[in-house]
N, C-alpha and C positions, 0 to 999 in steps of 0.2 A: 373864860370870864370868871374874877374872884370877887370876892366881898370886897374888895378894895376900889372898884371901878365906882368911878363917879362920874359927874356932869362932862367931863373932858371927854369920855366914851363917844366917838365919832358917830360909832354903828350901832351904838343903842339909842343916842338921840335921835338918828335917820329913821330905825326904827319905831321907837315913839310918835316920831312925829308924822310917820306913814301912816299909822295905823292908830292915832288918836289917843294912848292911852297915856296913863300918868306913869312919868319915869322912875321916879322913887318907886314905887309898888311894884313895878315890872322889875328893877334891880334889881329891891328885897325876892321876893317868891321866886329870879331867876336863881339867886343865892340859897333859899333858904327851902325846907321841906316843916309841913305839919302832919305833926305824928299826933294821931287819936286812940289812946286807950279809952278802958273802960271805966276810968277812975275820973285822968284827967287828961289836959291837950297841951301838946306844949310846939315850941318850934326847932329845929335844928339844923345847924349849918349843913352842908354837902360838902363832901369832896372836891376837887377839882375834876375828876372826871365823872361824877353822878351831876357837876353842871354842865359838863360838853353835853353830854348824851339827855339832861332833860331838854338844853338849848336846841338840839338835834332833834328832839321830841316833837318839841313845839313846832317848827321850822315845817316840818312834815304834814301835821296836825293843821296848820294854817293853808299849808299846799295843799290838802287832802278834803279842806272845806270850801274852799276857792275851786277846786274843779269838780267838786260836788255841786255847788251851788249851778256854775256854769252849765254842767249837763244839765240838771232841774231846769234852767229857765231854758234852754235849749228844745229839750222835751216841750215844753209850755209852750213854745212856738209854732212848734210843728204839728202841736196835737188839733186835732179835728172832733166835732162832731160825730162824724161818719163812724159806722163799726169798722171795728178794723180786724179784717180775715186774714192778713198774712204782715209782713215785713222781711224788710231786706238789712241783713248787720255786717258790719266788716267788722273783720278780728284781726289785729297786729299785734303780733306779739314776737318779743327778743328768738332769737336764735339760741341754739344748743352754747352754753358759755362757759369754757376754761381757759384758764388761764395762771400764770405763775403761781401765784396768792389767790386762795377761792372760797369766798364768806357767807356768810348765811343769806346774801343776795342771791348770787349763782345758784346758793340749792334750791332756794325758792323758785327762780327760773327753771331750772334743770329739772325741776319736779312738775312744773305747768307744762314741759315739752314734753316730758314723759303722758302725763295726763292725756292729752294732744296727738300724742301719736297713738296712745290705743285706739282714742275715738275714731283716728287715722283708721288703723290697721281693722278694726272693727267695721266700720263703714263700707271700706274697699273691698276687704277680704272678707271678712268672717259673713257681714250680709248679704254681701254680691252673690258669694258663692252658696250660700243657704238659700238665694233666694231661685237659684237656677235648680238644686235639690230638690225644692217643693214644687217646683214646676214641671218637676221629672225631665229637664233637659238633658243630655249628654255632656257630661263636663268632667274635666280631668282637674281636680284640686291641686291647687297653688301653695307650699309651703311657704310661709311666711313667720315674720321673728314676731312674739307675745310676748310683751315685757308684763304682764302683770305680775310677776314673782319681784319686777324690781321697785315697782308702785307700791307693794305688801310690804316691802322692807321702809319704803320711807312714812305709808301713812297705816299702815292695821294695828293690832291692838298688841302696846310693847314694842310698834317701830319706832325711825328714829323721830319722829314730831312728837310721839306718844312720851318719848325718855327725855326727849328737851323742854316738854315743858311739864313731865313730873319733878325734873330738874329745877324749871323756874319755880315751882313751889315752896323747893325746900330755904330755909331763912339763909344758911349758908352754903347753895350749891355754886360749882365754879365750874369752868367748861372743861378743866381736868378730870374732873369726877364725871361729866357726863361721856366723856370721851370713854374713858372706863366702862361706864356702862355699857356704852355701845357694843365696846371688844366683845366683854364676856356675853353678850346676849346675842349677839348676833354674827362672832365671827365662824360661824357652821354655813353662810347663806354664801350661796355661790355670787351674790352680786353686792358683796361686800369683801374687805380688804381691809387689812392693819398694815401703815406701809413699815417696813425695815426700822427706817434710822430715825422714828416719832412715835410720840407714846400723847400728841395733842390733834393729831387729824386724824382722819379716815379716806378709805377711798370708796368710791360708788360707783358701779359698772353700768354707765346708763346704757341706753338703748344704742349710742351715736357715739360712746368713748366711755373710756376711764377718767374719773377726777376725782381729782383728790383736794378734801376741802380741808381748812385749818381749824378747827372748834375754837379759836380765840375771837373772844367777841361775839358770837351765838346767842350767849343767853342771855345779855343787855341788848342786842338787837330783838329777842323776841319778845321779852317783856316790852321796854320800847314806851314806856307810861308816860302817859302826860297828865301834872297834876292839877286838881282843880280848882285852885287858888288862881293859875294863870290865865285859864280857861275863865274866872270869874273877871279878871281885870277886860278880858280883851269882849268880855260882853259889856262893861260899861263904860266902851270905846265911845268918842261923841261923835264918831262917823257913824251914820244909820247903818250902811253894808256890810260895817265887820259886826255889827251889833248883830246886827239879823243871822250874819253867818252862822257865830254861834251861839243862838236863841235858843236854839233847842239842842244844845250839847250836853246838858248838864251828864245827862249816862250815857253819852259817848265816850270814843279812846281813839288813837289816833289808829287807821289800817292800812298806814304806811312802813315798812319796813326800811330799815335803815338802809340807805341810797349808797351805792359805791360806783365810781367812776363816772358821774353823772345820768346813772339808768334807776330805774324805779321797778319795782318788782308787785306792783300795784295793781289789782284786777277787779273792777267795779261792774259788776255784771246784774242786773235788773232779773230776778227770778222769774220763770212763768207763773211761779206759785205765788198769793199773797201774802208779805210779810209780816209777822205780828209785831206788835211794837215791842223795844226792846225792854227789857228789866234793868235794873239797878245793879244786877250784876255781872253784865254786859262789860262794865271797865278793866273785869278781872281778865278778861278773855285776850292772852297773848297772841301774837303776831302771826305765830305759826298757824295755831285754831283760825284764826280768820281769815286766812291765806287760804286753808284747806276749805275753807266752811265756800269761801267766795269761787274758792272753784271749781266747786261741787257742783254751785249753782250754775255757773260756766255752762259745764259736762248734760247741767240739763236743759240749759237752753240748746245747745248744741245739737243733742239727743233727739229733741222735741224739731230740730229742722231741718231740711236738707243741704248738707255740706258742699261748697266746691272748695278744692285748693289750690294755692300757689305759692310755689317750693321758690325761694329765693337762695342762691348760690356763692357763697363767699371766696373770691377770687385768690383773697392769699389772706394772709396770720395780719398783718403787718398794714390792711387796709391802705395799701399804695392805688393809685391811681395806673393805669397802662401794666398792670402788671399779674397776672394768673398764674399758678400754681397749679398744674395739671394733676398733682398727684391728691391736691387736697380738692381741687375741683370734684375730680372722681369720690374721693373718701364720701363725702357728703349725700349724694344720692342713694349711695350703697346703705348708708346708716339708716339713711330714713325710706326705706323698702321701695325706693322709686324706682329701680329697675325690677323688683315685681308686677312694682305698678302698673308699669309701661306692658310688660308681658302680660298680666290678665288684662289690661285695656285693650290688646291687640286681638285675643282671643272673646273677650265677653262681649253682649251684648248690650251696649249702652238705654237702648231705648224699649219702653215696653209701653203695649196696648191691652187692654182688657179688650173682648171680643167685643160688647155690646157698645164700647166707646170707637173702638173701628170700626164699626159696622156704620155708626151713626155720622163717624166723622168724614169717611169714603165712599159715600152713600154713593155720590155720581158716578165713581169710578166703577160702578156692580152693574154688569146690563142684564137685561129685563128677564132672561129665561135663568138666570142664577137666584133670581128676586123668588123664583117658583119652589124654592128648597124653605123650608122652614128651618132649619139645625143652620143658627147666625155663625158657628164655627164651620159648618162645612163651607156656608157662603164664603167666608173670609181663607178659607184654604184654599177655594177654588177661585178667588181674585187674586190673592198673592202670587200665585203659581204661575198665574197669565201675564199679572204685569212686570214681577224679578225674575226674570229667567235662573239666575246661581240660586240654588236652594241652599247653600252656604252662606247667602246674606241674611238668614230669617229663619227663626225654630218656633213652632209651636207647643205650649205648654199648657197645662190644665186650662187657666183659667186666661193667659197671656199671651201676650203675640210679642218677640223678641226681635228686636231686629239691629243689625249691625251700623257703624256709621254711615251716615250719607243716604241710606236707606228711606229714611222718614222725609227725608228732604226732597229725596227725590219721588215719593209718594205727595207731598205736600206739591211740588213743581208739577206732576200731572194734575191734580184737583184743581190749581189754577187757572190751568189750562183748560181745561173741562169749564170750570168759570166764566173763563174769559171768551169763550168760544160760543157759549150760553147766553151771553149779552153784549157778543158781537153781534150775534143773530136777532137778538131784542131789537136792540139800537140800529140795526140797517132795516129794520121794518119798520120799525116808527117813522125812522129818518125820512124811507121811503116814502112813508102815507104822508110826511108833512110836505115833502116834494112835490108831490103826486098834486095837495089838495092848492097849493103855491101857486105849481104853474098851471093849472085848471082858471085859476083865478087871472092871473096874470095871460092866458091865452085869452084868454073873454076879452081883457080891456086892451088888448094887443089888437085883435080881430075888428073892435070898433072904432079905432084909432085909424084902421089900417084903410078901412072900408069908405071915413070921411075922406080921408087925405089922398087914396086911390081915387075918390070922384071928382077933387080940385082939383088935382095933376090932371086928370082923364079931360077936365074941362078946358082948364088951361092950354095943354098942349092940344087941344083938336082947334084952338084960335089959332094956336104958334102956327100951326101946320096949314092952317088956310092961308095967311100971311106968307107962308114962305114960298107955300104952292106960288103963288103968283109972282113973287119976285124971281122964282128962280125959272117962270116962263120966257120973262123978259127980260133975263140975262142971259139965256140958252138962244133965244134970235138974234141979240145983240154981237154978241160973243162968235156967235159960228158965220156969221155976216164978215165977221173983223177976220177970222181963221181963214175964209176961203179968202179972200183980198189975198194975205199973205203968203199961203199957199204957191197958188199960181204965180205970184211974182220967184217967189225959191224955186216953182219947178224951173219955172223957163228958161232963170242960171244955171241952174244944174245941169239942163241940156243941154246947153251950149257950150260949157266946160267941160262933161263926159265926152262929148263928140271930139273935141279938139284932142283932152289926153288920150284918149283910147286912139288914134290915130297914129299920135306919135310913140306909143309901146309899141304897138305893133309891128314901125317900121324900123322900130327897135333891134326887136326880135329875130323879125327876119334876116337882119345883118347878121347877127350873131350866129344863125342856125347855118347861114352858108358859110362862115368862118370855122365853123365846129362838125361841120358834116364828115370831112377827110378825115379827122383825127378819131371820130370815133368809128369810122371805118375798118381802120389800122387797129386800133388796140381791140374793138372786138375778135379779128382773125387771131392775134398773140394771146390774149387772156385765153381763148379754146382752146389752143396748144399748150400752153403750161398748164393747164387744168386735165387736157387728156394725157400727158404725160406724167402728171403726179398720181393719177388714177391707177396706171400700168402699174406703179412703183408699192405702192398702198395693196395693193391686190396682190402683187409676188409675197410679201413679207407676209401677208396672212395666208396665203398658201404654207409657206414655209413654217410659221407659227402651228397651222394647225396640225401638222405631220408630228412635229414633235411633241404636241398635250397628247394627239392617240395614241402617239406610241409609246408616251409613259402610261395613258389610262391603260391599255393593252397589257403592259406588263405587270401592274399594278394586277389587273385581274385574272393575271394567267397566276401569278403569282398565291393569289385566294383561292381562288382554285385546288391548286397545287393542296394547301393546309386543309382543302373540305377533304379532299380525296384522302388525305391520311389519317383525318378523324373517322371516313369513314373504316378505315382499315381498322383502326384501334375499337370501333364499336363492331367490328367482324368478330372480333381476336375476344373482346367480353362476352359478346354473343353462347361462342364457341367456350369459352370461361362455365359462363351459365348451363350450358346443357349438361359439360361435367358433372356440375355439384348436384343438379336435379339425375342426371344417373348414380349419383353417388348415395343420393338421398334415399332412391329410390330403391337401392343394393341394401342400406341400411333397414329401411323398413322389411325386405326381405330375409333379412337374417333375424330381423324380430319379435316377424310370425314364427317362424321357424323354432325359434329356441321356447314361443308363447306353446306351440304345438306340441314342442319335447316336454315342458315340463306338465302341461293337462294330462299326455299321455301318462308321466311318471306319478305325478297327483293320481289319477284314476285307479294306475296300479295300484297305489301304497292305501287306497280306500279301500280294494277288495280285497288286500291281503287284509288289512286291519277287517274289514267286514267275516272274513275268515278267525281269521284266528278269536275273534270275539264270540262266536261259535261255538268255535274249540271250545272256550274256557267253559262256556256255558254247561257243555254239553258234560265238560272236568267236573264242574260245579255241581251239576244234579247227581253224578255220579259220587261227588266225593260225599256229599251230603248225606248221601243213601249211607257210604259205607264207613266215614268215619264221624259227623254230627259238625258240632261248632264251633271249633277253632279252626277246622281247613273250612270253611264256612267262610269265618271274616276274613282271611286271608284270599278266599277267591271276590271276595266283593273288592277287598282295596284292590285288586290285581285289574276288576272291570273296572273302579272307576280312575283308574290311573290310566287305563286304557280309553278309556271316555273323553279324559280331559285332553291327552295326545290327539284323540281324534277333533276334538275341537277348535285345539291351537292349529293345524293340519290346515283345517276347515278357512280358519282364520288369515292365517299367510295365504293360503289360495287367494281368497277375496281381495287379501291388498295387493296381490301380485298384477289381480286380474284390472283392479281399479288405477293402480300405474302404468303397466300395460295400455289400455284403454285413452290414458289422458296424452303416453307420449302419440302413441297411433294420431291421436287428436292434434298436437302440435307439428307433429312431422305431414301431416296433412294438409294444414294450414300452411307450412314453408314451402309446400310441394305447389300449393294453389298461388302464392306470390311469387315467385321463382317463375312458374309458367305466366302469369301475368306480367313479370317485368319481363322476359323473355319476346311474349306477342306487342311488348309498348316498344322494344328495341327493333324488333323486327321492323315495324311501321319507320320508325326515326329514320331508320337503314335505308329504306324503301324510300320516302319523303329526301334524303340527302341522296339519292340515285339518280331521283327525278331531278331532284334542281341542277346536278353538277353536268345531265345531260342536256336541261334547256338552256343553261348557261352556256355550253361549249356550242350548241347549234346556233344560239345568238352571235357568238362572236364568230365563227365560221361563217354566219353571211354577214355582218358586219363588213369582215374581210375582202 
């Protein structure tokens, strides 16, 4: 838009005429800037590009009042009376963003995510894990990535927010000279980068990637000024709504940063703290400061609530529909420490009880002789203990009760139950009594209902029954009057029909019997003779038959027989085995005693010579004493007790000899006493198969 755009201007009349104001005045001040010294004021044209970027100002500043307003009356809707002790907020907010070309939007993003994942990383990790510290749990710490070194780099004192907009101060700074700055002040920090083949960007190691942003454009996007000349026209819009929007603009500024690719870098966050109202020099305050200022305020709502998240996943670069990128799918979790996550979620303990709030809230679940303990932590150990069998779902700490997923829930499903069970037993006793008091009531008018209408019927039927008595007198004589008539006329046929047929069977009969008399004459003599001759025949074949099953049983058991008799041989032949080795045994033991006798005698000897000869020295000893003093002295003492200790060692091998001695005697003893016991169990066996092979053989001998 130039000073030359007039009435023909399509989108500035649409514009005007949206929004109420006068066109010429909107023209001029989009065209035109007032500059106020301290002398005097004058007016002065703009550039063409100090009119995109105020046009761009405004455009924002209009957006930025319209969705201010909206939340306002939104809030005014919802708000209540009632005090309000908590609420619930969703936050959505862009994704980590690089991309080819990367402008002072991105880094405002990229510095909100950064922001975001400390509160992240702090939350999960740094509290989780301090808070199982202080509860003296056992816990093995989680390495996790701390980006505060790259947060210090974009907002502490001399980073880059600090350089851009001591930059925007200066009358002629350009985003070359801030780019410079940057280099020389901060190219020491490990999460910064000067790239190769540019001397206008930088690069920033965020938390999730490298990017690398362009400094062109930086420092008109953070300035970003809306002036307020135009600010005055669109207050005396003759729409009341834009009027009202901005009613109370005058030391405002717009707190939109300049929009690229249709995303807004915008954070309008409502402080716990109350806001003071602003000053007048509130419109100096560039884009970056208000960025940082608003999402500080963020940091402490956030701080001040408890967090859940949810990590949304970008399937590929290129936003296709049906199409995922595995290897970028993966990058993304990795960046944002969610497979730590997932690993201390697996390991921590999600849910926590203070003692006196489980105690109160499980109260049912405690029976009565645990109620006896005063110390509410031992109560609450010695419930836990009974109702979770894994002592791996649940740790106790100082002041806390920890418990893993599923746990609380399934503590929450028994107390229900406990509940339900409680006034199930209510409700069938009430139920009961109302039953009870129903049909009590209902038996009474039952019983007098029953009692009338029992003595109508009782009356009724004692008529019916007189009445019938008699008719059915005088149907019983009529009736059996008419029966014997009848009677007597059927018998008389009868008899004179039975008499005639029985006459003629009979002479039936007897035709036939003397017709049939000869033949069965005949055939009874022939049926006898073929029955006594299949008899004969039936009887040889079983004779025959049975000669041959005896006389294979017969051999069948001459045959077993035969194999007792040669086991018994083979248990003669062990027998005869076994006396050997117990004579062998017992030869053993004889040679020694024998040799136990030679060496006691030789022991005994070598005691009395040694008992001699120690004598001797003795006797050397007082003598040599007498006649040469103390050196043949010492030399007969070491001579006794060299001799002392011989007799010792002596003394010693005796004893082990006699204690080895003594243990085999003991084992050869023991073999000698099994040997004669399996010896007297063979004997018996021997004897038992003597006896059978001869009741065996006498059986079949008289079989025979």
């Amino acid at each position: 838009m130039t000073g030359d755009s007039g009435p023909q201007d399509e989108h500035l009349n649409n514009f005007c005429r949206l929004l109420g104001v006068e066109h010429s005045q909107m023209e001029h001040w989009l065209c035109h800037r007032k500059l106020i010294t301290t002398s005097e004021t004058y007016v002065k044209t703009m550039s063409l590009q100090q009119v995109v970027n105020a046009r761009n100002a405004l455009a924002k500043h209009i957006y930025a009042q319209l969705f201010s307003w909206i939340v306002e009356h939104i809030n005014k809707a919802l708000h209540t009376s009632l005090k309000q002790h908590s609420f619930i907020g969703v936050l959505d907010i862009y994704g980590f963003e690089t991309f080819e070309v990367n402008s002072f939007e991105q880094f405002c993003i990229n510095y909100a995510n950064e922001k975001l994942q400390q509160q992240f990383n702090s939350h999960v990790f740094k509290l989780e894990q301090e808070e199982y510290m202080k509860e003296q749990i056992p816990w093995t710490l989680i390495d996790f990535y701390d980006n505060q070194p790259c947060i210090d780099l974009i907002e502490a004192k001399l980073g880059i927010l600090d350089l851009l907009d001591e930059e925007c101060k200066v009358p002629k700074g350009t985003d070359q000279n801030w780019a410079q700055k940057l280099y020389d002040r901060h190219s020491s920090s490990q999460h910064f980068q000067k790239p190769r083949m540019s001397n206008t960007a930088f690069i920033v190691i965020h938390f999730a990637d490298k990017v690398e942003y362009l400094s062109d454009g930086f420092l008109e996007k953070n300035r970003d000024t809306v002036y307020e000349e135009q600010i005055n026209i669109l207050k005396a819009s003759k729409f009341p709504l834009v009027a009202d929007l901005f009613h109370d603009d005058k030391d405002s500024v717009s707190t939109t940063s300049a929009s690229g690719k249709g995303s807004s870098s915008k954070i309008n966050i409502r402080s716990a703290r109350p806001t003071m109202k602003a000053s007048n020099k509130e419109h100096k305050k560039t884009v970056g400061h208000q960025f940082r200022t608003s999402l500080r305020l963020l940091m402490e709502t956030l701080n001040a609530t408890t967090p859940h998240y949810v990590r949304c996943i970008k399937p590929n670069d290129e936003k296709l529909p049906f199409r995922a990128q595995e290897r970028r799918a993966v990058e993304q979790p990795r960046a944002c420490a969610v497979v730590q996550t997932c690993h201390l979620m697996h390991l921590c303990f999600p849910f926590r009880w203070a003692y006196h709030d489980f105690f109160n809230r499980y109260r049912v679940l405690i029976k009565k002789r645990e109620l006896a303990n005063t110390d509410r932590k031992a109560i609450c150990k010695s419930v836990l203990e009974r109702l979770i069998k894994d002592p791996d779902k649940f740790q106790f700490g100082r002041t806390k009760i920890f418990f893993r997923a599923g746990q609380v829930a399934y503590l929450e499903k028994l107390r229900a139950d406990k509940f339900r069970e409680a006034t199930i037993m209510i409700q069938k006793t009430v139920r009961g009594w109302l039953q009870k008091v129903k049909y009590r009531r209902l038996k009474q008018a039952t019983l007098t209902l029953q009692r009338y209408c029992r003595g109508y019927l009782a009356r009724r039927l004692a008529e019916h029954l007189r009445r019938t008595r008699a008719a059915v007198v005088l149907q019983k004589q009529y009736r059996m009057r008419r029966a014997c008539l009848a009677y007597q006329r059927v018998r008389r046929a009868a008899v004179v029909i039975q008499a005639f047929a029985r006459g003629m069977f009979v002479r039936r009969i007897y035709r036939q019997v003397l017709m049939e008399h000869k033949a069965t004459f005949i055939q009874k003599h022939v049926r006898g003779w073929l029955a006594h001759r299949r008899f004969r025949q039936m009887q040889a074949a079983a004779i025959v038959i049975q000669c041959a099953f005896r006389r294979l049983k017969a051999r069948q058991e001459l045959k077993a027989l035969k194999i007792e008799a040669r086991s018994a041989e083979h248990l003669k032949r062990l027998n005869v085995g076994m006396e050997n080795k117990v004579v062998q045994l017992q030869r053993k033991i004889d040679d020694q005693n024998k040799e136990f006798k030679t060496l006691s005698e030789h022991l005994s000897t070598v005691t009395s010579t040694h008992a001699m000869e120690v004598e001797k020295l003795r006797k050397e000893l007082a003598h040599y004493q007498q006649s040469h003093g103390g050196d043949a002295n010492l030399q007969l003492q070491e001579e006794v007790e060299r001799l002392r200790s011989e007799l010792q060692r002596a003394h010693s091998e005796h004893r082990v000899l006699e204690d080895a001695h003594s243990r085999e005697k003991d084992k050869l003893r023991q073999r000698v006493a099994d040997l004669e016991q399996e010896n007297a169990l063979l004997k018996d066996e021997k004897e038992q198969l003597n006896n059978q092979i001869l009741c065996q053989s006498k059986g079949k001998y008289q079989g025979a």
